[in-house]
C-alpha positions in Angstrom: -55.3 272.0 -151.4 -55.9 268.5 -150.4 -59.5 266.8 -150.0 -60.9 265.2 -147.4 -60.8 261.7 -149.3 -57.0 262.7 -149.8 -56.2 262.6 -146.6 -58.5 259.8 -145.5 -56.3 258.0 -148.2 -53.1 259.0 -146.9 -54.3 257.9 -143.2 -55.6 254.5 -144.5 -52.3 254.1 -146.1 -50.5 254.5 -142.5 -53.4 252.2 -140.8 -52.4 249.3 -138.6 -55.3 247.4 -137.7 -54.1 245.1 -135.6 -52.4 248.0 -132.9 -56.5 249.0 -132.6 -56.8 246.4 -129.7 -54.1 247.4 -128.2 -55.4 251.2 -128.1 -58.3 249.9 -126.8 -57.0 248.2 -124.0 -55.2 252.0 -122.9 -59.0 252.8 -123.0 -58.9 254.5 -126.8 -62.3 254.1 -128.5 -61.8 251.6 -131.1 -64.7 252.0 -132.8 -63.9 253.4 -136.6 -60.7 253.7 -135.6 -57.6 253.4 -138.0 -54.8 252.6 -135.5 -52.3 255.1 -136.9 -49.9 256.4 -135.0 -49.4 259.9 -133.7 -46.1 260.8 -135.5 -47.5 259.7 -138.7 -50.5 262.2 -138.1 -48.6 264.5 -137.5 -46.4 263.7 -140.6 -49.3 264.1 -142.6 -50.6 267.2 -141.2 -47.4 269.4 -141.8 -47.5 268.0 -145.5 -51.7 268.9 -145.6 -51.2 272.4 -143.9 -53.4 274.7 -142.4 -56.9 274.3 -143.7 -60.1 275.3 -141.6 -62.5 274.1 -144.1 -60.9 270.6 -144.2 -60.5 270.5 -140.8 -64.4 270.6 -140.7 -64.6 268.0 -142.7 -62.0 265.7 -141.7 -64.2 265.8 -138.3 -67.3 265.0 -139.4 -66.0 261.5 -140.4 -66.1 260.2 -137.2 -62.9 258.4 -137.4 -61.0 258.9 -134.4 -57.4 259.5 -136.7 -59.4 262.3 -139.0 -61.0 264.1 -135.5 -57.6 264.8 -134.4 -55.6 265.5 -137.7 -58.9 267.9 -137.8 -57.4 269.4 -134.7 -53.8 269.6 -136.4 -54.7 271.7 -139.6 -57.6 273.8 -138.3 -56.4 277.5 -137.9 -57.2 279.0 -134.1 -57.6 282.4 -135.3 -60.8 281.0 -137.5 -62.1 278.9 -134.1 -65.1 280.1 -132.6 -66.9 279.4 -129.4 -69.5 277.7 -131.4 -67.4 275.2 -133.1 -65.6 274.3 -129.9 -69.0 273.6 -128.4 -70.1 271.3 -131.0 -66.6 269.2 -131.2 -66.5 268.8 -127.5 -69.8 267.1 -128.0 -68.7 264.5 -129.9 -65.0 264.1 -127.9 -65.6 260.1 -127.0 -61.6 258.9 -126.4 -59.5 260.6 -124.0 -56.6 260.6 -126.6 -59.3 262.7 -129.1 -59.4 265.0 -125.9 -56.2 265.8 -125.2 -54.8 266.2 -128.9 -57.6 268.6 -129.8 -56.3 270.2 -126.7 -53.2 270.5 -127.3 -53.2 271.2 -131.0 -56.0 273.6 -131.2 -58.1 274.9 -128.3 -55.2 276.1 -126.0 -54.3 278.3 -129.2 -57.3 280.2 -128.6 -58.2 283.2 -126.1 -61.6 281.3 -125.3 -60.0 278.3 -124.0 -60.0 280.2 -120.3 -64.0 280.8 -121.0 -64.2 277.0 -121.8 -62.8 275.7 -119.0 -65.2 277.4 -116.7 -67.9 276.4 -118.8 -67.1 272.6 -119.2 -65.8 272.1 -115.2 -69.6 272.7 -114.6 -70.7 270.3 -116.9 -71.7 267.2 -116.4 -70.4 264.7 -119.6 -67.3 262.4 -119.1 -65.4 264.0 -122.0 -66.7 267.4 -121.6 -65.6 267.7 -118.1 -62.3 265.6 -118.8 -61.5 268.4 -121.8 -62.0 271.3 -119.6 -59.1 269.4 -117.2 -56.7 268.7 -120.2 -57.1 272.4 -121.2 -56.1 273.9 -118.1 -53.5 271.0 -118.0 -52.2 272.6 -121.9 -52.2 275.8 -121.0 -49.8 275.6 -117.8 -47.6 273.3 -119.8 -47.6 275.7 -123.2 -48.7 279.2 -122.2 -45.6 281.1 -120.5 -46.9 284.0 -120.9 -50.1 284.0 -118.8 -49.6 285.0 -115.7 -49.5 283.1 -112.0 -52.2 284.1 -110.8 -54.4 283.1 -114.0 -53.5 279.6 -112.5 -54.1 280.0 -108.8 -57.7 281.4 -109.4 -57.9 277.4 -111.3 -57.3 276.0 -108.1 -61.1 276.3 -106.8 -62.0 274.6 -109.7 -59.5 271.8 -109.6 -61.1 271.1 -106.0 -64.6 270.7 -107.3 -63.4 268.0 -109.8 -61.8 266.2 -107.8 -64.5 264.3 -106.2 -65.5 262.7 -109.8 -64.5 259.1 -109.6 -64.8 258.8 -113.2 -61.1 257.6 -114.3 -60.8 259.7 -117.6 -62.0 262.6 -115.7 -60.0 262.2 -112.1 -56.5 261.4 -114.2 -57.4 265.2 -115.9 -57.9 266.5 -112.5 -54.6 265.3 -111.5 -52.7 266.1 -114.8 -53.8 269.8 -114.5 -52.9 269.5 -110.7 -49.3 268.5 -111.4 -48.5 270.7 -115.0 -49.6 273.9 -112.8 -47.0 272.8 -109.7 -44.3 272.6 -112.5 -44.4 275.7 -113.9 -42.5 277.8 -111.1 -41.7 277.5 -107.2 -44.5 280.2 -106.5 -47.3 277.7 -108.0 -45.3 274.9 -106.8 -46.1 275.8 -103.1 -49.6 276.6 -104.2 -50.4 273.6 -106.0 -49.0 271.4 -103.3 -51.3 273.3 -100.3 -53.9 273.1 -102.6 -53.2 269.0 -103.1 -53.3 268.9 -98.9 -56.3 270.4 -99.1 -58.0 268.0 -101.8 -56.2 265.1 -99.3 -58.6 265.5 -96.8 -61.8 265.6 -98.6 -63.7 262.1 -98.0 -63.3 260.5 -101.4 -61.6 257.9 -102.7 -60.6 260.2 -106.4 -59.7 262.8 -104.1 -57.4 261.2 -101.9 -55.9 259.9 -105.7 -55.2 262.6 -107.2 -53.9 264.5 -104.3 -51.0 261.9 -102.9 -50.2 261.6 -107.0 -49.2 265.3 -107.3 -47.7 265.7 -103.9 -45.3 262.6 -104.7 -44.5 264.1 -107.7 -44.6 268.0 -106.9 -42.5 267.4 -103.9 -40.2 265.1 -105.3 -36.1 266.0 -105.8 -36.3 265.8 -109.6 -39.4 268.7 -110.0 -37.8 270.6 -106.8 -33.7 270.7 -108.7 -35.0 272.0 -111.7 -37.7 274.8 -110.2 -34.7 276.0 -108.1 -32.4 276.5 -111.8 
């Protein structure tokens, strides 16, 4: 079993400080962070493994690099609704978000609970993780079914008025990944899109010519048809 100071180690080994700026200039927190690269997280997680206890750990460092490899090791079936609700808390870079996302809170039945619970809230990241979850889930989860996805839709429409970039680009994200997963949500997604068009605000009107352009595009509509 590794430590936590193992695998801070083996992440400091991988560091390139001088990529940090660049991160921060795709709007990354830079603050702690080591400016390793996704692969080589990912490298070391698969030779770390599955550990919920580290994975506590390895969060509670702060650095952005440790939060998500946190997210890579930590065992869904050992997740709780407690634990989610004290990581989103401290989410503070939308690429923390979206890995922890896709790595570990899509994995787990309470994700559907969480959305509802975080669209209502009120903090940048909170809001933007609830967005990136439903996002996951129609990209990963081909078992749920459609209409798990069209009863999304109402809440898709009350976030789209946030101007808040990190938040609005989840809006749309979640938007376009549902439209893609068959014709039938296809069609949906794009009436719902017209619908968010005509609401009077500026991320609205964003997010809803973004996923038409795409949804309706020749490239999505050839491969819903296969």
């Amino acid at each position: 079993m590794a430590s936590g100071d193992e695998v801070l180690k083996k992440l400091k080994a991988k560091a390139k400080p001088d990529h940090v700026g660049g991160m921060a200039r795709y709007g990354m927190v830079a603050e702690q962070r080591l400016g390793v690269s996704v692969p080589d997280m990912r490298k070391i997680a698969k030779e770390v493994g599955k550990d919920h206890t580290l994975a506590l750990e390895l969060w509670k460092t702060g650095i952005p690099e440790a939060k998500i490899m946190a997210a890579m090791i930590d065992e869904p079936g050992k997740l709780t609704e407690e634990q989610m609700e004290e990581w989103v808390k401290d989410i503070n870079s939308w690429d923390i978000c979206d890995q922890v996302c896709m790595n570990l809170f899509e994995k787990t039945p309470l994700a559907w609970k969480k959305i509802l619970d975080w669209s209502k809230r009120r903090e940048e990241f909170v809001r933007r993780t609830a967005y990136a979850l439903i996002a996951c889930l129609a990209w990963h989860d081909k078992r749920a079914e459609d209409e798990k996805f069209v009863k999304l839709f109402s809440i898709i429409k009350r976030g789209a008025t946030d101007e808040r970039n990190f938040v609005k680009k989840a809006v749309n994200w979640a938007l376009r990944n549902i439209g893609k997963r068959n014709l039938h949500l296809n069609k949906a997604a794009i009436k719902t899109a017209k619908e968010i068009q005509q609401i009077d605000s500026k991320a609205a009107r964003w997010i809803a010519s973004n996923a038409i352009r795409e949804l309706e595009s020749e490239a999505v509509q050839r491969r819903l048809r296969k």
